[in-house]
N, C-alpha and C positions, 0 to 999 in steps of 0.2 A: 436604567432598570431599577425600580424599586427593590427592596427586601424587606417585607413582615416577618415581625417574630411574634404577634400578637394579633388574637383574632378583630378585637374590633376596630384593629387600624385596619387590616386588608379591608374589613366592612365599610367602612367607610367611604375608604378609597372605591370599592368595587358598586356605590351607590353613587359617585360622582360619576364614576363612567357611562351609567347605565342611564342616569337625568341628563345625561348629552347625547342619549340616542345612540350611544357606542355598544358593541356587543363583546362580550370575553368568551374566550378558549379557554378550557381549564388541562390540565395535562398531569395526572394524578402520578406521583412518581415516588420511590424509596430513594433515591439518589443513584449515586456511582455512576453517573451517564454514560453513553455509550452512542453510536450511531441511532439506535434504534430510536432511543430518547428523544433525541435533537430530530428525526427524521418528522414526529411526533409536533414536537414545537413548529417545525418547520408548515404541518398541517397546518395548524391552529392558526397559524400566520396571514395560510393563505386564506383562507375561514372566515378569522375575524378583526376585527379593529386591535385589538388586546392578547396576549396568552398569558394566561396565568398558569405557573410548574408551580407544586405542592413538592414541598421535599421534606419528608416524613417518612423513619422507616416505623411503620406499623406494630406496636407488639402483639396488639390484638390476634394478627393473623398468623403467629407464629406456635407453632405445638409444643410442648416440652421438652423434646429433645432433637427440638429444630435449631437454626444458626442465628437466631435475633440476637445474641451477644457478639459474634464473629461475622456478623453481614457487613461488605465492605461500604465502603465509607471514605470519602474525597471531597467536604464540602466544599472546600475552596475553589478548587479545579471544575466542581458540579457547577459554581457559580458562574466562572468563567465560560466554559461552555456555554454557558445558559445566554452570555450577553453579546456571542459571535450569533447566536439568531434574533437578537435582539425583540428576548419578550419583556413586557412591560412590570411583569413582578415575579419574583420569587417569594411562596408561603413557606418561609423555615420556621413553622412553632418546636416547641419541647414538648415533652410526654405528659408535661401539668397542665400544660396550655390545652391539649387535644381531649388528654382524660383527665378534668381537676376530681379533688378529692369529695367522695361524694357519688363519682358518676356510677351511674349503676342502668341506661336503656341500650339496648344494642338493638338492629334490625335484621331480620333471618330469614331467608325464604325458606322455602317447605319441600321444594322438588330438585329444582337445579342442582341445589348444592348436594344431591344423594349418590353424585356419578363423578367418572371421572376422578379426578384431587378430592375430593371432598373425601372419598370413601374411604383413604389413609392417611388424611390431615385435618381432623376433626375439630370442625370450630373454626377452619380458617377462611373460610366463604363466613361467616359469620362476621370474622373482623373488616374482611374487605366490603362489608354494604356496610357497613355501621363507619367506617372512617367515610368512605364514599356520600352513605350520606349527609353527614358533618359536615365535609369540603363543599354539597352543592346546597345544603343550607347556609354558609357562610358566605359562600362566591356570587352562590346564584348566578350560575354560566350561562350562557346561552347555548354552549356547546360545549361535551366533552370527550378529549380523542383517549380513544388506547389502541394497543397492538393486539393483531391476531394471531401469535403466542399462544396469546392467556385468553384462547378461545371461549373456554368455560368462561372464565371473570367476564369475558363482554357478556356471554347471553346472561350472564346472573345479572350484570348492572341494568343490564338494558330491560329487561322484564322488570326488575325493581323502582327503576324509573316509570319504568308503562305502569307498574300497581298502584307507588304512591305519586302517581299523575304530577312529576316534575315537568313544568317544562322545556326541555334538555334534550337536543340531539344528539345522540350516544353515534360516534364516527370511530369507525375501525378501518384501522391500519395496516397496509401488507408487513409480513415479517420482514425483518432487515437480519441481514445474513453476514457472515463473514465469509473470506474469498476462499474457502473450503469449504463452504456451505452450512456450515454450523450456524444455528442460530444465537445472532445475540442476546448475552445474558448477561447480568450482574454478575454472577455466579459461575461465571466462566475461568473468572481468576483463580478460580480455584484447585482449576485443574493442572497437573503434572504434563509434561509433553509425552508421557507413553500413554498418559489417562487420555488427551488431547485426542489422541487417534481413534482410542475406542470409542467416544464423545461421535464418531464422526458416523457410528451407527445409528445414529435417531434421525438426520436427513435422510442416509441413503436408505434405511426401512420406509421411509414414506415415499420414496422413487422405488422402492421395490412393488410396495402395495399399490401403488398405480397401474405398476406395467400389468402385475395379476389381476386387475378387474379390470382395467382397458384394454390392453391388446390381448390376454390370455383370455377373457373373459370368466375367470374365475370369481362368480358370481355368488360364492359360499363365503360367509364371513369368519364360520370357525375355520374352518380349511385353510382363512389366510394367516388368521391370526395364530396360529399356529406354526405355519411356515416362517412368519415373522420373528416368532420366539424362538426359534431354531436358530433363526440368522444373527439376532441380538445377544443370545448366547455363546456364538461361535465368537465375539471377540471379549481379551479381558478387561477385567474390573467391571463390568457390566451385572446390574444387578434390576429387573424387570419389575418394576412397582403394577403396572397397566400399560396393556395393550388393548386397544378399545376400534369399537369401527360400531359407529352408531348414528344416529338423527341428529342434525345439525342443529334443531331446533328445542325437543325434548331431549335429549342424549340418552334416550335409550339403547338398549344394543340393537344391535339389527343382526343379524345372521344371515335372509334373502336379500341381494341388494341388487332394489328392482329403481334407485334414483339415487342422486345425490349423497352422500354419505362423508360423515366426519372420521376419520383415520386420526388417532390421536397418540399417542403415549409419553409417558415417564419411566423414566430410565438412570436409577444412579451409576453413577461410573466414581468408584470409588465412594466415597462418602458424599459425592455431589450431585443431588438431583436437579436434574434436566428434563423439561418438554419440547416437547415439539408434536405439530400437526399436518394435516391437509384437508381440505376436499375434494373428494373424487366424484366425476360425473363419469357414470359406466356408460354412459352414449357418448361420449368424448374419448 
């Protein structure tokens, strides 16, 4: 396994592979790996000749009084992990390397990023297409995986790729859980064992809002989400940024839910915000 610290050696490297007819996975990541991560790599694997993991935590995508000074951090152990699935490089630049002095262009869509995270992390879909698109300007993947988590982030990359006509298979991944059904996060470490428990409201609200539009046929969106905030409220530390049930495609709200439908929310518990998703098919 290679490691870049510098862009124009991955370039280089990533143009030698490309004049042999070989194709790269690129696997965009902030570190602190986890199952989910390696689950990711493991895709890219089977995908493609090459993975390339980016291990960058982003400042761009962080707010002012978000954790980009306290986000954890385990480069070493990151690398290690990275070489039990055996990808072919790890991109570790610094924050000069990604933003030298000078940089001033960023990339922004216009709709996506109105809903959902966007509407109380302001600017943070911003930094994620402007590093995103850096990494496949530099890589030029052929393919790149993420998790569906970060539901919103795929439809933003993936429309951003369709605008500025990369050509890049955008492949999303199921969530990878832990064995109490929480999903995996970076951000997990952060939590207390009584915080733990509360934490374990954001899966079982998405088994809730299923059972209300599949077997109860509760076909009203405010009706659920409401019942939902009731139920999120009833455990502590629990504090409701969005509860959302909208278009899988626009993320608009939906309220009649006559197909398909994205079930989303954020949820700090304690000082630590959490998402999690689904999608519900009300004929299923």
């Amino acid at each position: 396994m290679k490691l870049f610290k510098k862009i124009v050696d991955i370039q280089t490297w990533a143009e030698k592979i490309h004049k042999k007819g070989e194709d790269i996975a690129l696997v965009p990541t902030m570190g602190c790996f986890h199952k989910g991560h390696l689950s990711l790599m493991q895709k890219g694997k089977e995908l493609c000749n090459h993975v390339v993991v980016s291990l960058f935590v982003n400042p761009t995508q962080f707010g002012k009084n978000e954790d980009f000074n306290s986000y954890p951090e385990n480069i070493k152990k990151d690398i290690k992990l990275a070489k039990t699935i055996d990808v072919s490089a790890i991109f570790l630049a610094d924050k000069k390397e990604i933003y030298p002095e000078k940089f001033q262009t960023y990339v922004e869509l216009t709709h996506l990023p109105s809903y959902l995270c966007g509407r109380t992390r302001q600017g943070h879909f911003k930094g994620v297409t402007t590093i995103i698109t850096k990494l496949f300007n530099i890589i030029k993947p052929d393919k790149a995986i993420f998790g569906s988590k970060d539901f919103q982030q795929v439809q933003i990359i993936r429309q951003m790729t369709y605008d500025l006509n990369y050509n890049i298979e955008i492949i999303e991944c199921p969530t990878v859980r832990e064995d109490d059904n929480l999903a995996m996060s970076s951000r997990n470490i952060y939590l207390t064992s009584e915080q733990r428990k509360s934490a374990l409201s954001l899966s079982r609200a998405l088994k809730k809002a299923k059972k209300m539009i599949v077997k109860e046929k509760n076909l009203n969106g405010d009706s659920i989400k409401n019942e939902i905030e009731r139920y999120i409220n009833s455990f502590p530390f629990t504090e409701i940024d969005y509860i959302a049930l909208c278009d899988p495609e626009t993320l608009r709200n939906v309220i009649n839910i006559k197909k398909s439908v994205l079930f989303a929310l954020a949820i700090k518990i304690g000082k630590t915000r959490l998402i999690d998703n689904i999608i519900i098919n009300p004929a299923k």
